[in-house]
N, C-alpha and C positions, 0 to 999 in steps of 0.2 A: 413528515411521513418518510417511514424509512424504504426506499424503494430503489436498489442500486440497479443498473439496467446490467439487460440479459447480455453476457460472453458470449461472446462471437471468438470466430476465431484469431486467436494470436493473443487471446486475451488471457488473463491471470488476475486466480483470486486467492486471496488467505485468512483465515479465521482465528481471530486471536484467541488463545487458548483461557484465557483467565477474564477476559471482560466482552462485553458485547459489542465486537468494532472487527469489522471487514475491510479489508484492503485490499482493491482492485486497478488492473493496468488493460487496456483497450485501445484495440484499433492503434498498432504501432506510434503508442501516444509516449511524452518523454513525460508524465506527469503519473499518480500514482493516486488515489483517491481513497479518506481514511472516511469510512460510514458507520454512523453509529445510531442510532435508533432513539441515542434518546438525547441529540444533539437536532433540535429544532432547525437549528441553521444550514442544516444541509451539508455535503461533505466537505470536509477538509481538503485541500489539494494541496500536492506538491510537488517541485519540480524538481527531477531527478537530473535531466541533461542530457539522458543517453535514451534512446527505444526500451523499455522495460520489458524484460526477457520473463521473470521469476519472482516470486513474492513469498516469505517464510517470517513467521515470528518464532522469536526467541523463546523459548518453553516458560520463562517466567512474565512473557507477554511485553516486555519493557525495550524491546528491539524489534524493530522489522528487517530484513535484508532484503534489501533490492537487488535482485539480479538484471543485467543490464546485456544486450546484443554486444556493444565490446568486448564480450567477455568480463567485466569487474564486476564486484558485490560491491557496494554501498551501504553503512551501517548506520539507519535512522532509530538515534535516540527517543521513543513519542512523547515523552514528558519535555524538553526541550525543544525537540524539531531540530534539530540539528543531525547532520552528519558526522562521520567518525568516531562512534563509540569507542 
């Protein structure tokens, strides 16, 4: 069941533009959460390292940017899961 919980504050969320998968960051957490509605298992987690400040995907949907309280962006490839596009 797809049911991402409600933002609070400090929280950040972002809506992929081309598929049905929400990415959200909560409660000064260093982890980032991909939700998808038609992923039975529940959401993907991932660990970013830093407080997550900002959340944006890439207009062709294939990049998220994490913005992080240091100050840096971090470029998550979703088809790999990796860092550094």
């Amino acid at each position: 069941m797809f049911a991402p919980p409600f933002p609070k504050p400090g929280s950040c969320v972002a809506a992929s533009p081309v598929e049905i998968l929400l990415a959200s960051a909560h409660d000064a957490r260093t982890v980032v959460f991909l939700w998808s509605p038609l992923d039975a298992a529940g959401p993907r987690v991932v660990e970013v390292g830093e407080v997550v400040s900002s959340l944006a995907f890439r207009p062709d949907g294939e990049v998220l940017a994490i913005g992080t309280r240091d100050g840096a962006v971090r470029l998550l490839d979703l088809s790999s899961g990796r860092f550094g596009v």
